[in-house]
PDB file of the backbone (N, CA, C, O) and the ligand in Angstrom, with CONECT records:
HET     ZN  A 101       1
ATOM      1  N   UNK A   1     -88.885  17.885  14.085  1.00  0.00           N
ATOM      2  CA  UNK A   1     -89.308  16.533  14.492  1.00  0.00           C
ATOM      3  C   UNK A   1     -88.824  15.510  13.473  1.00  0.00           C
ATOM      4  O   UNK A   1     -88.726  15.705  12.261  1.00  0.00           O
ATOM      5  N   UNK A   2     -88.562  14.496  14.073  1.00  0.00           N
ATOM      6  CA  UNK A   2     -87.896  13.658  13.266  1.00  0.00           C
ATOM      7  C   UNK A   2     -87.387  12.080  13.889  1.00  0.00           C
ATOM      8  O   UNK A   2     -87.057  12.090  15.075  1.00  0.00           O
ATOM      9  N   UNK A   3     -87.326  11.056  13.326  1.00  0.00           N
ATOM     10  CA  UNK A   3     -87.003   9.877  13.834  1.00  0.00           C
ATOM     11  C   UNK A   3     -85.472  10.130  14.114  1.00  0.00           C
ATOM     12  O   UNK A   3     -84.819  10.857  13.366  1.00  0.00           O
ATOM     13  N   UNK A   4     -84.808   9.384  15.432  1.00  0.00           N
ATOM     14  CA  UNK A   4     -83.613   9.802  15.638  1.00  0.00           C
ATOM     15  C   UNK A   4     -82.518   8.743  15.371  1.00  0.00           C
ATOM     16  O   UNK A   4     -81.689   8.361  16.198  1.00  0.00           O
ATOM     17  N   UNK A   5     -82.638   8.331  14.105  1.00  0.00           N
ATOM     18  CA  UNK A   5     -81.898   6.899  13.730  1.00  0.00           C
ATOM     19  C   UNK A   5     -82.293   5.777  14.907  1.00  0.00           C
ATOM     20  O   UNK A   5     -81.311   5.060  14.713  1.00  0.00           O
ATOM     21  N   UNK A   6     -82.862   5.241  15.760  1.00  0.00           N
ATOM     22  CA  UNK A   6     -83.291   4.168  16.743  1.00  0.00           C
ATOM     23  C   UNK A   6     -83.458   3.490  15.883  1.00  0.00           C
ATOM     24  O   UNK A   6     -82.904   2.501  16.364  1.00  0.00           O
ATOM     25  N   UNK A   7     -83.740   3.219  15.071  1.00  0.00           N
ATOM     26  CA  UNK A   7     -83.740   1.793  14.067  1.00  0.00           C
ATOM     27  C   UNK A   7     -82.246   1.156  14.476  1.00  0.00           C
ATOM     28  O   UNK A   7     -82.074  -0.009  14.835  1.00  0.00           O
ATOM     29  N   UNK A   8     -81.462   1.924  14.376  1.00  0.00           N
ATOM     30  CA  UNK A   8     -80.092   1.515  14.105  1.00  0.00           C
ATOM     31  C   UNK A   8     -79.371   0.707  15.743  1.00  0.00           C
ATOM     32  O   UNK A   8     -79.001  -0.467  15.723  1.00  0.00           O
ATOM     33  N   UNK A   9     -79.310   1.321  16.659  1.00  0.00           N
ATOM     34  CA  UNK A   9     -80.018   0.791  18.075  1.00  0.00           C
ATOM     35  C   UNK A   9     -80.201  -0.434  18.377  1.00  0.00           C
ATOM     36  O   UNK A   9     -79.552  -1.294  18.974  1.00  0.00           O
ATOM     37  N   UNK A  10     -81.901  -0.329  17.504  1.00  0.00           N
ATOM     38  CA  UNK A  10     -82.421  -1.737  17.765  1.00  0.00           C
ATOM     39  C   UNK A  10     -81.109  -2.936  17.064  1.00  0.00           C
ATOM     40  O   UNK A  10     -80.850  -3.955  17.705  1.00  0.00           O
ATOM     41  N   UNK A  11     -80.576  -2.714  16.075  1.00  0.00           N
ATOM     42  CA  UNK A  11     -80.185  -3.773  14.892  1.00  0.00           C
ATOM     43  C   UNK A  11     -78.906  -4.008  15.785  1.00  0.00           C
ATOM     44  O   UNK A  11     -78.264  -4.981  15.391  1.00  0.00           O
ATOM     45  N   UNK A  12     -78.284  -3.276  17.053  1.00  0.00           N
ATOM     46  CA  UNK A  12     -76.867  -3.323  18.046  1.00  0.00           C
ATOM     47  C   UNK A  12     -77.987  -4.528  19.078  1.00  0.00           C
ATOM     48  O   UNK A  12     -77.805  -5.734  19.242  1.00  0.00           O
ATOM     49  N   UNK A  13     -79.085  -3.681  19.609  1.00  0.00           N
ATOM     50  CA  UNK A  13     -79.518  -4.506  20.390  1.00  0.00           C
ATOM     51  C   UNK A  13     -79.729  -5.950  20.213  1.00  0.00           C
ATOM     52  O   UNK A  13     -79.493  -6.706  21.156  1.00  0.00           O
ATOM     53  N   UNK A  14     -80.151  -6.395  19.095  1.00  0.00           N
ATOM     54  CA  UNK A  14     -80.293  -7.777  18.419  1.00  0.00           C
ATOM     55  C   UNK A  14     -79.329  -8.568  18.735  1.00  0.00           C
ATOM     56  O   UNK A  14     -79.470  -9.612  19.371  1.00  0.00           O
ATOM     57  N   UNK A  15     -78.315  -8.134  18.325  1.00  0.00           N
ATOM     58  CA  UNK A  15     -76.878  -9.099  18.506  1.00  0.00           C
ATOM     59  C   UNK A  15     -76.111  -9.079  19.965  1.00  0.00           C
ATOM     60  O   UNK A  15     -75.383 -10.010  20.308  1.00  0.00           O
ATOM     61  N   UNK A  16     -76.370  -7.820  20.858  1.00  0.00           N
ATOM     62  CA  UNK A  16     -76.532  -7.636  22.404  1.00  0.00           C
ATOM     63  C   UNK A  16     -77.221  -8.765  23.159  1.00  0.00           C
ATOM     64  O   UNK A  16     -76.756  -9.411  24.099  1.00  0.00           O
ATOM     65  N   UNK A  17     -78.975  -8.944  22.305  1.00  0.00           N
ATOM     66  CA  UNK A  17     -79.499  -9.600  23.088  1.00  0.00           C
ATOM     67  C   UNK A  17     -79.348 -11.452  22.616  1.00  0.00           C
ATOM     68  O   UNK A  17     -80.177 -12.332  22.849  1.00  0.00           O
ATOM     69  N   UNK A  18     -78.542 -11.533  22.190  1.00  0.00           N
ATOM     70  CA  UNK A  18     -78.177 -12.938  20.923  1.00  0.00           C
ATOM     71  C   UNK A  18     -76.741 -13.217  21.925  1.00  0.00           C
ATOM     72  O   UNK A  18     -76.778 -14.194  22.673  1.00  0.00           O
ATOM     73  N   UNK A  19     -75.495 -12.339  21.912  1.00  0.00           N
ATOM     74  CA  UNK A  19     -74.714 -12.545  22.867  1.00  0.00           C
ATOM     75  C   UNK A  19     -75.046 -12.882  23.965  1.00  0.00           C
ATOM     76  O   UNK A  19     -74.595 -14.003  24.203  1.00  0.00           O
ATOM     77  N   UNK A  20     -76.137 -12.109  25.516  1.00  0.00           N
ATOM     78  CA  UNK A  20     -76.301 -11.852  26.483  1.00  0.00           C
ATOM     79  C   UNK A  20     -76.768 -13.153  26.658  1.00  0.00           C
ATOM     80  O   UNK A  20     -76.234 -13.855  27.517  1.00  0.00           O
ATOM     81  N   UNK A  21     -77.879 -13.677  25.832  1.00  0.00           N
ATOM     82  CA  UNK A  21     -78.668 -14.879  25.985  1.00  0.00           C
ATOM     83  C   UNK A  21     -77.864 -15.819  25.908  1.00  0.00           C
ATOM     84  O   UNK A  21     -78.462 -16.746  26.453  1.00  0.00           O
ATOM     85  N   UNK A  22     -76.580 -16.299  25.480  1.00  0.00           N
ATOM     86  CA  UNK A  22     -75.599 -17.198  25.227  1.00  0.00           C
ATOM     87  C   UNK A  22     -74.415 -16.879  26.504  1.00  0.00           C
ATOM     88  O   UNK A  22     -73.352 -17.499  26.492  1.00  0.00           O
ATOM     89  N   UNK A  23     -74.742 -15.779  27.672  1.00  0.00           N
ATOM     90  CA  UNK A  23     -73.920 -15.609  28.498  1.00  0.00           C
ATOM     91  C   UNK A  23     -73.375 -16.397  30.039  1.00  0.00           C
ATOM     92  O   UNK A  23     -72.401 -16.291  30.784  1.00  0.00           O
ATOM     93  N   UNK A  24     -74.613 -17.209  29.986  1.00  0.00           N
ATOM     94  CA  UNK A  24     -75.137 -18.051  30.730  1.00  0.00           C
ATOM     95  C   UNK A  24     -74.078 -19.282  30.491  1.00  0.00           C
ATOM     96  O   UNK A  24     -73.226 -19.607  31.318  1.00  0.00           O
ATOM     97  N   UNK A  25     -74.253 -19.830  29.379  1.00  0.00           N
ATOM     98  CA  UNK A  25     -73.984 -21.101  28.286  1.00  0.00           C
ATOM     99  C   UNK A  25     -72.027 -20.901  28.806  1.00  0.00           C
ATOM    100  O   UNK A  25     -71.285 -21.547  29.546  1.00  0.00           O
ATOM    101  N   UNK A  26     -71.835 -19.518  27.833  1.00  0.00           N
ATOM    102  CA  UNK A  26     -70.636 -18.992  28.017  1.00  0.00           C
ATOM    103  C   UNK A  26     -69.632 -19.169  29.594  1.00  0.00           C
ATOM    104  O   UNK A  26     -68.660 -19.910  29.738  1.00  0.00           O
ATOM    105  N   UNK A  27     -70.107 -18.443  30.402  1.00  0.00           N
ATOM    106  CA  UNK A  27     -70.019 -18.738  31.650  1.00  0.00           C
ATOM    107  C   UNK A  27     -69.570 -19.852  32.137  1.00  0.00           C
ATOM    108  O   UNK A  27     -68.468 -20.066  32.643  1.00  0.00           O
ATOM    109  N   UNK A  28     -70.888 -20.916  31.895  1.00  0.00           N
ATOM    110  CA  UNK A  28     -70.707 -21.946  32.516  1.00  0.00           C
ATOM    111  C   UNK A  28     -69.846 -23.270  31.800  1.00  0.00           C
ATOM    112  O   UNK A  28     -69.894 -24.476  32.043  1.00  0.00           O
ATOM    113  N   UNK A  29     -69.072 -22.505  30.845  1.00  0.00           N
ATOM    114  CA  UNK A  29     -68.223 -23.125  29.588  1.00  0.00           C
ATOM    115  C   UNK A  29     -68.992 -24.491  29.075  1.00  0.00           C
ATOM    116  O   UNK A  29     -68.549 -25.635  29.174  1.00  0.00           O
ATOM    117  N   UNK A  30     -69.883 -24.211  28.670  1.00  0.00           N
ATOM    118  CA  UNK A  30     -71.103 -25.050  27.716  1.00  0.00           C
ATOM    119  C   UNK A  30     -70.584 -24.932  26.262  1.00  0.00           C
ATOM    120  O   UNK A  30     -70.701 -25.836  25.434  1.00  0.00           O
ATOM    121  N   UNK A  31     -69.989 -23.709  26.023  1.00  0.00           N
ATOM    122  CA  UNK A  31     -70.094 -23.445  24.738  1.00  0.00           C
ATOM    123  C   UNK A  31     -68.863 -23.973  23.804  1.00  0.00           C
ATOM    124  O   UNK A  31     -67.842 -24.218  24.447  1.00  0.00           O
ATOM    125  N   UNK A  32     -68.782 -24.204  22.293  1.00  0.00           N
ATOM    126  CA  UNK A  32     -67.766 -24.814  22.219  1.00  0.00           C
ATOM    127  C   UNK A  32     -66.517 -23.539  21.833  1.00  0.00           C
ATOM    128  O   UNK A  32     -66.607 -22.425  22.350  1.00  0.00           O
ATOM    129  N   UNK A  33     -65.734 -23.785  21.169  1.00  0.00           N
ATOM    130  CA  UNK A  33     -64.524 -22.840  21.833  1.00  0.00           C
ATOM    131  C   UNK A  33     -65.202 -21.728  20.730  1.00  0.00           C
ATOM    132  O   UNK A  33     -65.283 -20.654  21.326  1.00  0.00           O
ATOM    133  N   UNK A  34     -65.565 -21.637  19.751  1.00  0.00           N
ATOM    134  CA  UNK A  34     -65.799 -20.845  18.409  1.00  0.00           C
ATOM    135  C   UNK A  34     -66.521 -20.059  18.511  1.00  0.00           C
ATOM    136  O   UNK A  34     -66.239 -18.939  18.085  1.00  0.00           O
ATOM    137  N   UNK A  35     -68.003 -20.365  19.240  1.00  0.00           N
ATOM    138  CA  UNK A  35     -69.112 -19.841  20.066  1.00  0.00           C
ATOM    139  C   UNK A  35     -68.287 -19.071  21.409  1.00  0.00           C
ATOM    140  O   UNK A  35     -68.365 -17.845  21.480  1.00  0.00           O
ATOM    141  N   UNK A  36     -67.644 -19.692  22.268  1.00  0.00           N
ATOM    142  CA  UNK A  36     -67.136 -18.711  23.243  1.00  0.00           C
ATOM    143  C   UNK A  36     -66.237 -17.661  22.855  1.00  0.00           C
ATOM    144  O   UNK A  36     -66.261 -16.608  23.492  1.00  0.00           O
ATOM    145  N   UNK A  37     -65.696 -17.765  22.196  1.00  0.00           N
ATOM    146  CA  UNK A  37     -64.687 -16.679  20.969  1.00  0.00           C
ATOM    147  C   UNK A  37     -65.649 -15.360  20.587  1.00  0.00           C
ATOM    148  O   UNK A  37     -65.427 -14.197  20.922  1.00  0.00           O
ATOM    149  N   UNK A  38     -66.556 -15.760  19.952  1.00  0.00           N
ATOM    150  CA  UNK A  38     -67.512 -14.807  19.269  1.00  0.00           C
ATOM    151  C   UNK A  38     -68.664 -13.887  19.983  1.00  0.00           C
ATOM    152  O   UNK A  38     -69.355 -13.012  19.460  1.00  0.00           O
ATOM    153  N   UNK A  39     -68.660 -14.416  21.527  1.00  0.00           N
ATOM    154  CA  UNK A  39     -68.940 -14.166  22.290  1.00  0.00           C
ATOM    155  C   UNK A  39     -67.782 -12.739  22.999  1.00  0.00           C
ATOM    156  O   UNK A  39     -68.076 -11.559  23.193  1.00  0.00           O
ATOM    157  N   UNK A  40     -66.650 -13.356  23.205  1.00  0.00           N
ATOM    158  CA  UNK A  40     -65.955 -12.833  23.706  1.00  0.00           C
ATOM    159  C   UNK A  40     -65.669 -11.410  22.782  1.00  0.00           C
ATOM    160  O   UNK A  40     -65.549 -10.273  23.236  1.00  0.00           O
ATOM    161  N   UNK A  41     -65.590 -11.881  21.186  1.00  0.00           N
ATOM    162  CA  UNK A  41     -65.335 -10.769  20.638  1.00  0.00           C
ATOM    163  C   UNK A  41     -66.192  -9.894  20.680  1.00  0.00           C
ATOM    164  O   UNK A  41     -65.934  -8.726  20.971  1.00  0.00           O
ATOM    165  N   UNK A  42     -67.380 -10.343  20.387  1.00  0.00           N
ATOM    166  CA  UNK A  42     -68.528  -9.154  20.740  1.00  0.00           C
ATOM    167  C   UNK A  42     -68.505  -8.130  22.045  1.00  0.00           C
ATOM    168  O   UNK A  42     -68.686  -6.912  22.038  1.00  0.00           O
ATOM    169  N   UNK A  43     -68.150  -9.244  23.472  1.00  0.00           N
ATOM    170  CA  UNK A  43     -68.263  -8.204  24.494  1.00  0.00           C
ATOM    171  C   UNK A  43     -67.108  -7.440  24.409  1.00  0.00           C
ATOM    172  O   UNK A  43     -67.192  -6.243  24.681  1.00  0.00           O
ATOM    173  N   UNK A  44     -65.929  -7.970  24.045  1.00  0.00           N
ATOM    174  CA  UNK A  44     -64.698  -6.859  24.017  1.00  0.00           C
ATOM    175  C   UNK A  44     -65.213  -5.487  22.746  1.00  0.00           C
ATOM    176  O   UNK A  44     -64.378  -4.587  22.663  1.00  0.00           O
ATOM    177  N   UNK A  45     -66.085  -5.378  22.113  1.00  0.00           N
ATOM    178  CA  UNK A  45     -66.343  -4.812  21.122  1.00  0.00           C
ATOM    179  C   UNK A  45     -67.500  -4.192  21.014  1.00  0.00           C
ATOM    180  O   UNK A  45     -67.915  -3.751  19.942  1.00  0.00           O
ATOM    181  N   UNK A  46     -68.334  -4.074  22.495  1.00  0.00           N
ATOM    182  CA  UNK A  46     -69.208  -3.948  22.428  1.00  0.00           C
ATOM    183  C   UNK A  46     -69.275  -3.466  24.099  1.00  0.00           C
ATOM    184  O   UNK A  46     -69.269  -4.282  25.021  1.00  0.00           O
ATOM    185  N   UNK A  47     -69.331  -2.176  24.257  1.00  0.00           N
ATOM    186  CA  UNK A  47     -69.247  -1.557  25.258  1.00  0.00           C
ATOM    187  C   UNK A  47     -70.411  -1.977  26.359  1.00  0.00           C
ATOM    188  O   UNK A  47     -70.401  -2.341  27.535  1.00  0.00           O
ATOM    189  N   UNK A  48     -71.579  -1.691  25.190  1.00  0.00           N
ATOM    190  CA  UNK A  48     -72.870  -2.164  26.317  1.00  0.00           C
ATOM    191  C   UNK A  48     -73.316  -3.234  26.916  1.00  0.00           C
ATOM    192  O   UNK A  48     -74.221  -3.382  27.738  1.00  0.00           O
ATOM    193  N   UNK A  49     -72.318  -4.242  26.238  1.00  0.00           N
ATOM    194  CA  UNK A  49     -72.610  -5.448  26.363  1.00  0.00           C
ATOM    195  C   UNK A  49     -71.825  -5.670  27.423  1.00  0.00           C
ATOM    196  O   UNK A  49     -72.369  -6.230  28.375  1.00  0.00           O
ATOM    197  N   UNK A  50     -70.478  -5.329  27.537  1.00  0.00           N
ATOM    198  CA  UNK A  50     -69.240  -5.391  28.368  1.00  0.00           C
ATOM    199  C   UNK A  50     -70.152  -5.065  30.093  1.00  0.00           C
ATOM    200  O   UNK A  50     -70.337  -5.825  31.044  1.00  0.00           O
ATOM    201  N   UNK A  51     -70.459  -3.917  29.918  1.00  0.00           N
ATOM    202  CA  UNK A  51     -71.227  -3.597  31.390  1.00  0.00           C
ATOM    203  C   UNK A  51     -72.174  -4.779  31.248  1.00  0.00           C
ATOM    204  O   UNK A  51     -71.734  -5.677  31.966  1.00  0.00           O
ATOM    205  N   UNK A  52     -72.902  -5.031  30.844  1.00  0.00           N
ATOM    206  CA  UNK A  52     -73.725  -6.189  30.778  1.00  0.00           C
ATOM    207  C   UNK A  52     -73.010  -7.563  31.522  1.00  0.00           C
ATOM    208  O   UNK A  52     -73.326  -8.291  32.463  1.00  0.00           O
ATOM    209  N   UNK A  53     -72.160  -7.513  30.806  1.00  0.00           N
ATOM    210  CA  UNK A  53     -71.554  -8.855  31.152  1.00  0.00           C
ATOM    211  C   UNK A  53     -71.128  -9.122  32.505  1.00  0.00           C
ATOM    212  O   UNK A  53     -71.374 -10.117  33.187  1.00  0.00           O
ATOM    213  N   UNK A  54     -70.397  -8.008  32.824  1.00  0.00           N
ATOM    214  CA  UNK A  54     -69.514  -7.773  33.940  1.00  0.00           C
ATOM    215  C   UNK A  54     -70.624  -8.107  35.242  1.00  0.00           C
ATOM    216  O   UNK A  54     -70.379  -8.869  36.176  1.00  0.00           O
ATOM    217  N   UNK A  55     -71.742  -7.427  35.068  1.00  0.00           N
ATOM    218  CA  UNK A  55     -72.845  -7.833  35.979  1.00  0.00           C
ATOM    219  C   UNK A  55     -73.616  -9.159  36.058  1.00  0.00           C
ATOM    220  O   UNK A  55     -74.102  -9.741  37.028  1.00  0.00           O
ATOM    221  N   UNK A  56     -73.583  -9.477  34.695  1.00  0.00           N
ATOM    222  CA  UNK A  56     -73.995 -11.199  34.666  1.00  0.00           C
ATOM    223  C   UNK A  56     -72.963 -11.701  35.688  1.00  0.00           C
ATOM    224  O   UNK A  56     -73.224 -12.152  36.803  1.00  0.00           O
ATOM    225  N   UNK A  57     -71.542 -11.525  35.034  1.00  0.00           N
ATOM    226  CA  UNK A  57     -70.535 -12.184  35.776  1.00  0.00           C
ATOM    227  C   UNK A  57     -70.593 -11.973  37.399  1.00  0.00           C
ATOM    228  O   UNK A  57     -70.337 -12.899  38.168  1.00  0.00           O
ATOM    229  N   UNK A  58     -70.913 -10.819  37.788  1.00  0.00           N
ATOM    230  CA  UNK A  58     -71.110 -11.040  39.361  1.00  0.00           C
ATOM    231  C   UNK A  58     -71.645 -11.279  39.742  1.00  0.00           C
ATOM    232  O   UNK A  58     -71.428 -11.497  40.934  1.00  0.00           O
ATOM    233  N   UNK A  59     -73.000 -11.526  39.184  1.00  0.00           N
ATOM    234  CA  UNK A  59     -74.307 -12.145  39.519  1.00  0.00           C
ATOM    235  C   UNK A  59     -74.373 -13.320  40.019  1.00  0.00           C
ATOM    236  O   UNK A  59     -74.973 -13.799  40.981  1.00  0.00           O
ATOM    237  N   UNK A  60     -73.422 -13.872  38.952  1.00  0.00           N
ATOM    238  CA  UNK A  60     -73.536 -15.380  38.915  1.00  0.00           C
ATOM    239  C   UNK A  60     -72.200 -16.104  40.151  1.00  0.00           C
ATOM    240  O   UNK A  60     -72.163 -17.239  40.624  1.00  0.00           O
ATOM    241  N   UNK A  61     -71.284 -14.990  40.366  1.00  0.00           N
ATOM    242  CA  UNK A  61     -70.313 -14.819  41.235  1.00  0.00           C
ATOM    243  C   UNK A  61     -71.231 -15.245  42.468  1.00  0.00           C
ATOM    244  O   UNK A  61     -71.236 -16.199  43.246  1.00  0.00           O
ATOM    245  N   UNK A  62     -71.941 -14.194  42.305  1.00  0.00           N
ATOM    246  CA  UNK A  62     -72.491 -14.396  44.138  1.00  0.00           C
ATOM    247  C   UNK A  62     -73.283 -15.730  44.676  1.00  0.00           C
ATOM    248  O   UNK A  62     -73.322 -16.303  45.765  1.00  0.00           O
ATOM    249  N   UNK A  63     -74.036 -16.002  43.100  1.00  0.00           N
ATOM    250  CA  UNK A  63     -74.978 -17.335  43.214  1.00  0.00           C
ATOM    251  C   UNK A  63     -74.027 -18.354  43.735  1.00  0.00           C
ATOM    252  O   UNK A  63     -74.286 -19.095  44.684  1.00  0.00           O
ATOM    253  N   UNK A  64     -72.777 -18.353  42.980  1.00  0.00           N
ATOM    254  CA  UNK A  64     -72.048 -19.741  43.234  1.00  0.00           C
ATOM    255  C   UNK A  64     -71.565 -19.243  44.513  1.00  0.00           C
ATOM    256  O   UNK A  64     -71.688 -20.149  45.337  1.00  0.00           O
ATOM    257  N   UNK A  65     -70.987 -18.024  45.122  1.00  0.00           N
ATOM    258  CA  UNK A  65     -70.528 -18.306  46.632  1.00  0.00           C
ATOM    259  C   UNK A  65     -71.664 -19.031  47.547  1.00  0.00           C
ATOM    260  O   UNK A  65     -71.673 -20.042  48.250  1.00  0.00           O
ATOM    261  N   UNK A  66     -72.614 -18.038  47.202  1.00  0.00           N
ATOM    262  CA  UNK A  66     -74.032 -18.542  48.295  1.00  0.00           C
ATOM    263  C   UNK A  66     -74.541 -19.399  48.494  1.00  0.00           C
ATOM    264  O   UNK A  66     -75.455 -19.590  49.295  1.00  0.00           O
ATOM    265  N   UNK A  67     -73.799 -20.419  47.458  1.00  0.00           N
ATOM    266  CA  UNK A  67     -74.395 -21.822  47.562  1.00  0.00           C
ATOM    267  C   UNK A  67     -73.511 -22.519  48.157  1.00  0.00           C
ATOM    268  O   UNK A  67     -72.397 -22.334  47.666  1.00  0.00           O
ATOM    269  N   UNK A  68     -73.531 -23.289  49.060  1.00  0.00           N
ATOM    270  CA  UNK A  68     -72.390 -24.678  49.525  1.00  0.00           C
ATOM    271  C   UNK A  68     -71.586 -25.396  48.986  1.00  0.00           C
ATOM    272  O   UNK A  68     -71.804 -26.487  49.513  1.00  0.00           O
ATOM    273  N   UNK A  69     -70.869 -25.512  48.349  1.00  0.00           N
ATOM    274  CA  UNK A  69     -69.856 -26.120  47.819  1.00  0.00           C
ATOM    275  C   UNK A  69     -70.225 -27.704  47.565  1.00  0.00           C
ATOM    276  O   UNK A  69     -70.768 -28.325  46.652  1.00  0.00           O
ATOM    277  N   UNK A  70     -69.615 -28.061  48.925  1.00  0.00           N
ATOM    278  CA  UNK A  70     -69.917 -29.409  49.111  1.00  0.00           C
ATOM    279  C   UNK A  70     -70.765 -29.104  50.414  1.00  0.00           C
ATOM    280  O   UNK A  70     -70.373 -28.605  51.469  1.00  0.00           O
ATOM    281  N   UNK A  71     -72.290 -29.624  49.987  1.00  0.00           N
ATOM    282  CA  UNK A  71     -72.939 -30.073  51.021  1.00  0.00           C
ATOM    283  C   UNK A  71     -73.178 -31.759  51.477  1.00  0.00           C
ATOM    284  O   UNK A  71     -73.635 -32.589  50.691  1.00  0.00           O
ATOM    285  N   UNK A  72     -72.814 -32.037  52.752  1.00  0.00           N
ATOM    286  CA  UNK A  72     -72.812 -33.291  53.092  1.00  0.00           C
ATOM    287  C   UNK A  72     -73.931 -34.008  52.856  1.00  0.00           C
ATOM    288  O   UNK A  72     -74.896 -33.561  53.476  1.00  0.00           O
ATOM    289  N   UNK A  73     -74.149 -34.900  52.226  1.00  0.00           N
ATOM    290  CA  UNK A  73     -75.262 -35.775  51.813  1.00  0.00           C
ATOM    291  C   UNK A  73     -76.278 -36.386  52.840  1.00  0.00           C
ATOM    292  O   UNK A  73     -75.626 -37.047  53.648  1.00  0.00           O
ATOM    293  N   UNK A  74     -77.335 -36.418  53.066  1.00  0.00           N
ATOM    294  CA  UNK A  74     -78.362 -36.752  54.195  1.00  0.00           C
ATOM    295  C   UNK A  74     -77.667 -37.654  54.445  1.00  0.00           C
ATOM    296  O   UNK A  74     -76.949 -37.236  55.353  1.00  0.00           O
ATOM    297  N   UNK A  75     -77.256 -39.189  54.110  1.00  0.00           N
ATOM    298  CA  UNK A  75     -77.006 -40.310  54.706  1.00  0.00           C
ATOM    299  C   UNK A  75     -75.516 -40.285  55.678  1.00  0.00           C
ATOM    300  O   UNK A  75     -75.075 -40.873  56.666  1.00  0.00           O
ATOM    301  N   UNK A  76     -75.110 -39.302  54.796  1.00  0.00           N
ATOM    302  CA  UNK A  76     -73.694 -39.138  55.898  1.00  0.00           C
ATOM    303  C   UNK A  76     -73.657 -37.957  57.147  1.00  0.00           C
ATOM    304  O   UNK A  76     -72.758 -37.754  57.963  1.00  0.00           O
ATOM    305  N   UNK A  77     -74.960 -37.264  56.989  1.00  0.00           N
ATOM    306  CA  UNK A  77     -75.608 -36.053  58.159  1.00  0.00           C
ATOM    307  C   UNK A  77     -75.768 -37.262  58.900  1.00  0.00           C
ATOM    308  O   UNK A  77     -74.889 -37.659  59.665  1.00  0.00           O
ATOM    309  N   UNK A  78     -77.020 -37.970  58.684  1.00  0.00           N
ATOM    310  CA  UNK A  78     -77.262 -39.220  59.297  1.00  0.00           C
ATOM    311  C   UNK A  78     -76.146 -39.979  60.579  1.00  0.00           C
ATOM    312  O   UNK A  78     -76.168 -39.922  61.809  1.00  0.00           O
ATOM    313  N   UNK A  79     -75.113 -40.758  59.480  1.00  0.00           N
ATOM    314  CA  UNK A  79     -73.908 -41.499  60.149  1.00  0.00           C
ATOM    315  C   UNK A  79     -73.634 -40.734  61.110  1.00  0.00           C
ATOM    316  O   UNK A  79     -74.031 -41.105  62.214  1.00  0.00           O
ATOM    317  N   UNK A  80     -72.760 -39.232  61.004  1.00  0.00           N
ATOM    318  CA  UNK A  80     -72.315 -38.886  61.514  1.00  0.00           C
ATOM    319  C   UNK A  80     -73.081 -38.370  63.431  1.00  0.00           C
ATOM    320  O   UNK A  80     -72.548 -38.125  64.513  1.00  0.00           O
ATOM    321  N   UNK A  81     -74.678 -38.432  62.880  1.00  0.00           N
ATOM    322  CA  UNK A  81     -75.363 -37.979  64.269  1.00  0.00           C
ATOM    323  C   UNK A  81     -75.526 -39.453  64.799  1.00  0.00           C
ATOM    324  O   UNK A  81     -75.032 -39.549  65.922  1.00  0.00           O
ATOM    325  N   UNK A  82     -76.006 -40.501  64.387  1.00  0.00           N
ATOM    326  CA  UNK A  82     -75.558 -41.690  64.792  1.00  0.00           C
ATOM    327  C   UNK A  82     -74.104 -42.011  65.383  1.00  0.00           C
ATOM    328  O   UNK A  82     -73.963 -42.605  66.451  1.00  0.00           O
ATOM    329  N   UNK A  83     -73.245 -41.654  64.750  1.00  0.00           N
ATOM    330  CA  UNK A  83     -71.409 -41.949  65.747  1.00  0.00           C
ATOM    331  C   UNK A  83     -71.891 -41.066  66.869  1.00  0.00           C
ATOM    332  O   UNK A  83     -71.897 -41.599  67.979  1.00  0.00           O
ATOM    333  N   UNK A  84     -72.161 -40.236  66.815  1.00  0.00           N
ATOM    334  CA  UNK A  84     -72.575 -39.626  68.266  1.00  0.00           C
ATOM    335  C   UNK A  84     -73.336 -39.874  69.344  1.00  0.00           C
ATOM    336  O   UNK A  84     -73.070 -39.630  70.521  1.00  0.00           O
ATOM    337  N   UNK A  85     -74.423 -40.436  68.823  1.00  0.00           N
ATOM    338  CA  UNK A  85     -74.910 -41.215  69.531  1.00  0.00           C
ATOM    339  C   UNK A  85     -74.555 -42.120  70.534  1.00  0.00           C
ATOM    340  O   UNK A  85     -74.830 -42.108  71.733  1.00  0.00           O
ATOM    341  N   UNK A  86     -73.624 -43.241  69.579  1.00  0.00           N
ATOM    342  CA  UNK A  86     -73.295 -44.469  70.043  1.00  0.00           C
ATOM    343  C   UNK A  86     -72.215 -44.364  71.227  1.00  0.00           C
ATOM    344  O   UNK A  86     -72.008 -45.110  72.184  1.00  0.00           O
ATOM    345  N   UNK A  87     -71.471 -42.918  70.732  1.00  0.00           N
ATOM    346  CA  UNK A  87     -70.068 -42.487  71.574  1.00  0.00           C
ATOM    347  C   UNK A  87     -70.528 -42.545  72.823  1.00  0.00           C
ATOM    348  O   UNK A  87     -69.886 -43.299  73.554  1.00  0.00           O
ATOM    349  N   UNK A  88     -71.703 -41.826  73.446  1.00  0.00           N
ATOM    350  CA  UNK A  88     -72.098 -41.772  74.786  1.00  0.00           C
ATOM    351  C   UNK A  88     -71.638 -42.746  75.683  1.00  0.00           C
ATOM    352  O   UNK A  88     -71.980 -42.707  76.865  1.00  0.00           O
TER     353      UNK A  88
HETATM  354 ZN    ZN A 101     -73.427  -5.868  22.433  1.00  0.00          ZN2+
END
């Protein structure tokens, strides 16, 4: 019986969860280039993080398809059911 080095783990996880939390930021190119760099180096360097990422990244893939692009603004939903109207 014996501790199985997990100390050591935790001290990967720290900087995992320090990257991951800045992945968001990263992503959405918030960050400035030095910060996105160090980011980048970590996930290239950092296996667990890499799967990590890759799933943020599709995550966030799907959010932005699923959302509308350009949705037409009420006042011009509006106009446009009004021209119809009037066409009659
Ligand atoms: Zn990591």
């Amino acid at each position: 019986m014996g501790t199985m080095g997990t100390s050591q783990e935790h001290d990967e996880m720290d900087e995992c969860v320090q990257a991951l939390a800045r992945v968001h930021s990263f992503l959405h190119n918030e960050l400035v280039e030095a910060d996105a760099d160090a980011i980048r180096v970590h996930l290239h360097a950092c296996e667990r993080c890499m799967e990590n990422f890759e799933i943020e990244t599709t995550i966030t893939e799907m959010i932005v398809r699923s959302q509308p692009v350009q949705q037409a603004p009420a006042a011009l939903a509006a106009r446009i059911q009004t021209m119809r109207l009037t066409r009659r």
